[in-house]
N, C-alpha and C positions, 0 to 999 in steps of 0.2 A: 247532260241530257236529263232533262226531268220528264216523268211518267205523271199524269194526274190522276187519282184515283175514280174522280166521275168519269173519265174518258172510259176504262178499265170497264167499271159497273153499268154505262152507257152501251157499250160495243155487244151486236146482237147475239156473238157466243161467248161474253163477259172475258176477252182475251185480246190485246193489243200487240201486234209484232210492232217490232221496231228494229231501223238500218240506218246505220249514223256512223259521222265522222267526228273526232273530235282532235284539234292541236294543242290543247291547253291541258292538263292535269295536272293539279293543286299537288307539290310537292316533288313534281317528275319530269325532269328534262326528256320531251321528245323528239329521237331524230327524224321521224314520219310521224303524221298523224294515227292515230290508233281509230282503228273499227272497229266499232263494236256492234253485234246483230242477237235479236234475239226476241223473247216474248215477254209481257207480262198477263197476269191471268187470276182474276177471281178463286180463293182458294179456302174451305172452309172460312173463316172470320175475316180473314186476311186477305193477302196478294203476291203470289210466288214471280217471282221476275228470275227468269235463267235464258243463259246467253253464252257466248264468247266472244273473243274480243282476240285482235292480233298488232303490234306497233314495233317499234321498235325506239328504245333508249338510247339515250347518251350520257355517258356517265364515265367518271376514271376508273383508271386501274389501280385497283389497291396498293402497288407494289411501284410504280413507275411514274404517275400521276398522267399518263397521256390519256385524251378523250379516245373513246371506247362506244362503239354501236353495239348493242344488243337487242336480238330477238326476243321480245315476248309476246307469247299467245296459250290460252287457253281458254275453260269455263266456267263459267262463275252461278251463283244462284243465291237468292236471299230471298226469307221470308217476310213482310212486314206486315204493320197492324197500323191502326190509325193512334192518334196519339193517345185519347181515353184509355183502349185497349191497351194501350203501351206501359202507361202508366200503374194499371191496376199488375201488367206482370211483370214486371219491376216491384212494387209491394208484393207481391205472394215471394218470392224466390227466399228459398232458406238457404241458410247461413253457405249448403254444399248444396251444389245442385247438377245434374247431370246436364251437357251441353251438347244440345243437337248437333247433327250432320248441317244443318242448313241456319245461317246464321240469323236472326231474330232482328227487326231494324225496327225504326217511327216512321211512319208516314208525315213527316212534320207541316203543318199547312195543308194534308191533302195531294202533297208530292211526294214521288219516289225518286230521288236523285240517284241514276243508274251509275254516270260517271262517278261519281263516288264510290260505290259499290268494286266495280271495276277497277279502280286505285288501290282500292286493300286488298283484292286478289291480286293486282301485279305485285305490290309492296310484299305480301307473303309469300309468293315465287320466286323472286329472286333473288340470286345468289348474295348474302349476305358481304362476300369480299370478291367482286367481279374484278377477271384478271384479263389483260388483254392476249395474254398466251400462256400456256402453264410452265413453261419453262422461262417466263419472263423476269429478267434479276434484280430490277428497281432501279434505284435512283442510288448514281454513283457515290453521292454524299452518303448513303444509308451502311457503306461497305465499313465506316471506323463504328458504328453501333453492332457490329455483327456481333456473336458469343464465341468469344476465343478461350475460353474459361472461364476464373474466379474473378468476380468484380473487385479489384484493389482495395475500394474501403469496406469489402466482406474479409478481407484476407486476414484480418487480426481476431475476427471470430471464431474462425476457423481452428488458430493457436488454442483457444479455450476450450472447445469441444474436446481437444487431444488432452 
């Protein structure tokens, strides 16, 4: 879903909602399409766009390899500037610099690409090793790599430490 920034500066309380569906997201298997609802709006220099969004994934279990439905929903919000403005803070930033609450984007061409936005809030919500049950035991081949102790060819190291 792209936002265009004259619509935004056009709209007579400089503020656009938006209610959308989306089946595709760049890098994310969905098992439902994802909604996403929310606003964008005229903000100091820039253009604040906050929303949330609900879908649900599909993706394996770390442990078992079987396909896995997961719920995700939450709120997302991003700051952005037109690309000049973008540009010039980008050059100012010293070497450290403190990092907002609200993430800093380009308006690239004049767009605000929401689904985007949306994808790095899911991507940094989810569980980094999704399990299809927490007492789930994997994959019966994984049972000869299990840690039964000393790795054999650690065993002669072991001699020289003593």
């Amino acid at each position: 879903m792209i936002i265009k920034i004259d619509e935004i500066r056009a709209s007579q309380n400089q503020r656009v909602d938006f209610d959308f569906t989306i089946s595709k997201i760049e890098g994310l298997t969905l098992a439902a399409p994802a909604e996403i609802r929310g606003y964008a709006k005229v903000e100091n220099e820039g253009f604040f766009v906050c929303g949330e969004y609900r879908s649900k994934l599909k993706t394996p279990c770390v442990r078992c390899l079987k396909d896995i439905s997961l719920d995700v929903s939450g709120e997302f919000q991003g700051y952005f500037v037109e690309s000049k403005s973008f540009k010039k803070y980008l050059n100012s930033l010293e070497s450290e610099c403190k990092i907002d609450e609200v993430e800093l984007g380009e308006a690239v061409d004049g767009e605000i690409d929401v689904a985007r936005l949306v994808r790095e809030h899911i991507i940094l919500e989810m569980s980094p090793y999704p399990v299809c049950e927490p007492e789930c035991d994997g994959l019966e081949e994984m049972e000869k790599y299990k840690d039964d102790g000393v790795d054999l060819r650690w065993k002669e190291l072991l001699g020289l430490k003593n």
